[in-house]
N, C-alpha and C positions, 0 to 999 in steps of 0.2 A: 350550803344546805340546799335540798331539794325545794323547788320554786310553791312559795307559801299556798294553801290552797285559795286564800284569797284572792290570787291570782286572777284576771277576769281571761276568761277562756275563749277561742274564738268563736262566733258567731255560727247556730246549728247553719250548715248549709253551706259555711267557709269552704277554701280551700286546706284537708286532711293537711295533718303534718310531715314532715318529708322524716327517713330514720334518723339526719342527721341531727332536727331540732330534737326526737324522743328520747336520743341520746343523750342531747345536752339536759333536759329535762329530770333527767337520773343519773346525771353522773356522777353526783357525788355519792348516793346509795350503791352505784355501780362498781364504782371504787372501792367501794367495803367491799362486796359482795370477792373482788378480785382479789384483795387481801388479804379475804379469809380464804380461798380459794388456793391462793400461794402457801398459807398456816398449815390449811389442813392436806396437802398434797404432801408433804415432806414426809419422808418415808428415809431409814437406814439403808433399804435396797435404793443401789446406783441405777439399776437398773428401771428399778419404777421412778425414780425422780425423772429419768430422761424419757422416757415415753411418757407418762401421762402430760408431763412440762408441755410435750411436742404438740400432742391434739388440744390439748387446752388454750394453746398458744396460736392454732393455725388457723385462727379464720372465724368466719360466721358470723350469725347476728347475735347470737347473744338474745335469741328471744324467747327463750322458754325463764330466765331467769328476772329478764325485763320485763316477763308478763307480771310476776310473783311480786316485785318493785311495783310495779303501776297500779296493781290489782288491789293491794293493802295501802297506798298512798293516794285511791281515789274515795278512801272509807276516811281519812283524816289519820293513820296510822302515824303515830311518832317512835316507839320502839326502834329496837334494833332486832326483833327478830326474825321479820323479812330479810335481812342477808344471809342467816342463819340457812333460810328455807329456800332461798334463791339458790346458791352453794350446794344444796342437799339438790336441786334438783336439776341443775348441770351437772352433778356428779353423776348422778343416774342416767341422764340423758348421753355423758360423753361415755359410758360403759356400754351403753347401745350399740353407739357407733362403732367401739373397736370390736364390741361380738359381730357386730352387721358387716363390717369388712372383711372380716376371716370367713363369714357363711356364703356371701358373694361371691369374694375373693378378689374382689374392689384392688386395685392400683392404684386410684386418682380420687382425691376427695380436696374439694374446697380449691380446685387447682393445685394441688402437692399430692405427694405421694403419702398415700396410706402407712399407717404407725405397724403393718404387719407386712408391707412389702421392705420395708425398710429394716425390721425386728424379728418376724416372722410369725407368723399365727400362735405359737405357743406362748408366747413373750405376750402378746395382743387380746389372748384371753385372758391370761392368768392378771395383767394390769386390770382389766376391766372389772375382774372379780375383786382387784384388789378398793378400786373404785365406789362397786358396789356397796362393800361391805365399808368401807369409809363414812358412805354418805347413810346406812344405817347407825353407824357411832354416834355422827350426827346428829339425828332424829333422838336418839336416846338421850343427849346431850338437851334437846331442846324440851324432853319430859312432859312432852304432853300424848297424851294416849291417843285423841283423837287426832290432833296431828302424823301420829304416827300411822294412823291404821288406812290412812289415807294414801300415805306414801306408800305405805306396804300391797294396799289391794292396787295402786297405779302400777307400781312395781312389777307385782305380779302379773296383772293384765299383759303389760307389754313385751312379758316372756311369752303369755299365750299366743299375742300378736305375732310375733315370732316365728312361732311355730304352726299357726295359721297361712304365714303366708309361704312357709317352708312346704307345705302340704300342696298350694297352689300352684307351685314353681311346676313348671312344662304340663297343668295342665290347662288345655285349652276350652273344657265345659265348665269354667269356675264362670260364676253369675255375676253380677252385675252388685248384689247385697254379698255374696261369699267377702268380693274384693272390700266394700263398703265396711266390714264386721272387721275385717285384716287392718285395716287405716284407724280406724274409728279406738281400735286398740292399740297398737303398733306405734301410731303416732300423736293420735289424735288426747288419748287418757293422762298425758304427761302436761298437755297444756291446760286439760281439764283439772287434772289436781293442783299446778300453780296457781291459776285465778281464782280457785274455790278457798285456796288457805288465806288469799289477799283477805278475805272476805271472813272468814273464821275467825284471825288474829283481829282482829277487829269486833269480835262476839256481835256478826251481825245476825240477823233473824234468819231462819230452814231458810225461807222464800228467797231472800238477795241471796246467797251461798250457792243456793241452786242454781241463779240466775246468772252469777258468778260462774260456775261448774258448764255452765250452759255456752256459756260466751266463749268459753278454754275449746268445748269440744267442738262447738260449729267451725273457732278459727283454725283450730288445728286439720279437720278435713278438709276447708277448703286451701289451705297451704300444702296438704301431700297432693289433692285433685290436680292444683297448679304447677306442683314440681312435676305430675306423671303426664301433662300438658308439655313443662318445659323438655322436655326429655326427647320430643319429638319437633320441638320448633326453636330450640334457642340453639346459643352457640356455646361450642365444647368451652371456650374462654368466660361467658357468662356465666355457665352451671358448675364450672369447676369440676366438670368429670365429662365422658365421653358419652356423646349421642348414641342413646339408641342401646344404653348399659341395660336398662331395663327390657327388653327383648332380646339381649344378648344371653340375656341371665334365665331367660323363659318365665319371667315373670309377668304374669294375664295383666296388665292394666285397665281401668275406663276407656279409655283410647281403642286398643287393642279388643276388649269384649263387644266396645258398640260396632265398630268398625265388622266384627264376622257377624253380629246380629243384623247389623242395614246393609252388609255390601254383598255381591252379586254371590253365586255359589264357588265361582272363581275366588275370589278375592276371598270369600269366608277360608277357604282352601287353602290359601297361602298364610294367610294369619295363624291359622290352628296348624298347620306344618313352621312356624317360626318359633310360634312358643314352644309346641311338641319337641324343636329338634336343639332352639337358641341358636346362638351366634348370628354373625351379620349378614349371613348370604344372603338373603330375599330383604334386605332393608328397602333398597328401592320399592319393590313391589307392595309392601307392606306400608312405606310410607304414602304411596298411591291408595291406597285402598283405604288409609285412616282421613288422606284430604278428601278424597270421593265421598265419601259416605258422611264428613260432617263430624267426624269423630271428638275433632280438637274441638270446635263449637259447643258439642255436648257438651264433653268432660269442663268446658271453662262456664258454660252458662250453669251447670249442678253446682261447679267451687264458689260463681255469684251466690246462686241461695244459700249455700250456709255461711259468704258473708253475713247476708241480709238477716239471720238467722243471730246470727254473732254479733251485728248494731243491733238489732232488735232485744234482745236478751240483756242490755245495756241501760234499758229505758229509766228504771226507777234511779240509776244511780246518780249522785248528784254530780250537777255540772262543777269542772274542773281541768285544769289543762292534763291529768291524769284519766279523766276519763277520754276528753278530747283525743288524745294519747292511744287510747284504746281503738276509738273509734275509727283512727286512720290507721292502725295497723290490720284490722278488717279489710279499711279500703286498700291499704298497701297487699295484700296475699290475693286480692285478685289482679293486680294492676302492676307485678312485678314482674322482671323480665331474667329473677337471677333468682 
């Protein structure tokens, strides 16, 4: 069983928990959450058992359904319908991912190849819808309206996000809030609606819910800020995909926007001709012009305040090694290198 709340938690001020103690921490909710996962993926098509088996299987943290676990277990939650809601919302999250590899047109993800370089984009759509439409069965299965409509307007949002940032792609006047509006949906709304239901199933009050909802969307920005930071300073073996995807892709980052607003008329030049045109030719110059100007400093000191934004939004909840939990995966999404 999940470690009793009586637990004594450590000390405000400790050293955060590293993933592998937050792991141990939920593992055995984890394990459900995996089991129902393995339930409800089974499918008559050979073909969807083998691909979606594949992304479900290759990697990651595991954190948008760990939020959903920790979230409803720092309210005192004993049910079983946090696995339900966890599962529902990996399901969504990994249908994402295979519409997002087929729209890039992604190779490499999590260090492996893409379920559409291997299947091919029609196979990688048509799973993801199948995905989708799963993890609404789900929701219906679990009968609750407002449950539902949560899932449904997140849902929704992060097809807008979507197609927000499909809009942005090679251009190089998108603002600094255009890219902000793109995250904040895209990826930031999925961890918003997990931590807000921890908090629902639990019939806690508007105010903790929101403060819940609040904690979801600070972490979730500042974890895309840091991957569009990693993108330009970690290694291809760390991130699991190739340096520099994001500017290949013509995709405007923080990085990339501050860097032509502080850097010389030179340098703004080269930036808005990389996005404008993608791929890697002017990498060097481009990666010159984002360490000159401070860029990475930016984009990582913005992804600090909506940690801070994200421990802060935490305040009223009771102590517990599930909040604790929380509060270092805050610290972990600014402090990671992967």
């Amino acid at each position: 069983m999940p470690a009793p709340l009586s637990s004594t938690p450590p000390e405000s001020g400790s050293d955060p928990m590293d993933l592998d103690t937050i792991k141990r921490l939920i593992s055995e909710d984890m394990k459900a959450v995996d089991d129902l996962i393995c339930q409800r993926l089974q499918s008559e098509v050979v073909l969807i058992n083998q691909l979606s088996q594949y992304i479900i299987n290759s990697g990651g943290k595991r954190l948008r359904p760990a939020l959903v676990l920790l979230s409803a277990r720092a309210f005192g939650y004993q049910g079983t319908q946090h696995h339900d809601l966890a599962a529902i919302i990996e399901f969504i999250h990994t249908a994402t991912l295979l519409h997002d590899d087929v729209v890039d047109a992604s190779e490499l993800r999590r260090g492996k190849e893409t379920a559409n370089s291997i299947w091919g984009n029609e196979a990688s759509v048509l799973v993801g819808d199948f995905l989708y439409s799963r993890a609404f069965q789900m929701m219906v299965d679990v009968g609750d309206m407002q449950i539902m409509s949560i899932l449904a307007d997140a849902t929704n949002t992060i097809a807008e996000g979507e197609v927000m940032q499909l809009m942005n792609i090679h251009d190089a006047d998108t603002t600094e809030q255009r890219y902000l509006d793109v995250i904040h949906s895209k990826t930031a709304k999925l961890f918003e609606a997990g931590t807000r239901l921890g908090a629902l199933i639990n019939n806690m009050d508007s105010e903790t819910e929101q403060a819940m909802a609040a904690y979801g969307m600070h972490l979730g920005t500042a974890f895309q800020l840091i991957d569009d930071v990693l993108d330009y300073s970690a290694s291809s073996d760390e991130m699991g995909k190739n340096i520099g995807d994001d500017l290949a892709e013509g995709k405007p980052t923080l990085p990339l926007i501050y860097a032509m607003r502080q850097g010389t008329p030179e340098q703004a030049n080269v930036v808005r001709k990389a996005i404008e045109e993608g791929g890697h030719d002017n990498i060097d110059a481009v990666m010159a012009a984002i360490e000159s100007t401070g860029a990475i400093k930016y984009t990582a000191d913005a992804a600090e305040k909506e940690a801070q934004l994200a421990i802060a939004a935490l305040e009223k909840v009771p102590a517990s090694p599930y909040k604790e939990a929380m509060l270092s995966l805050a610290r972990f999404s600014v402090n990671r290198s992967y």
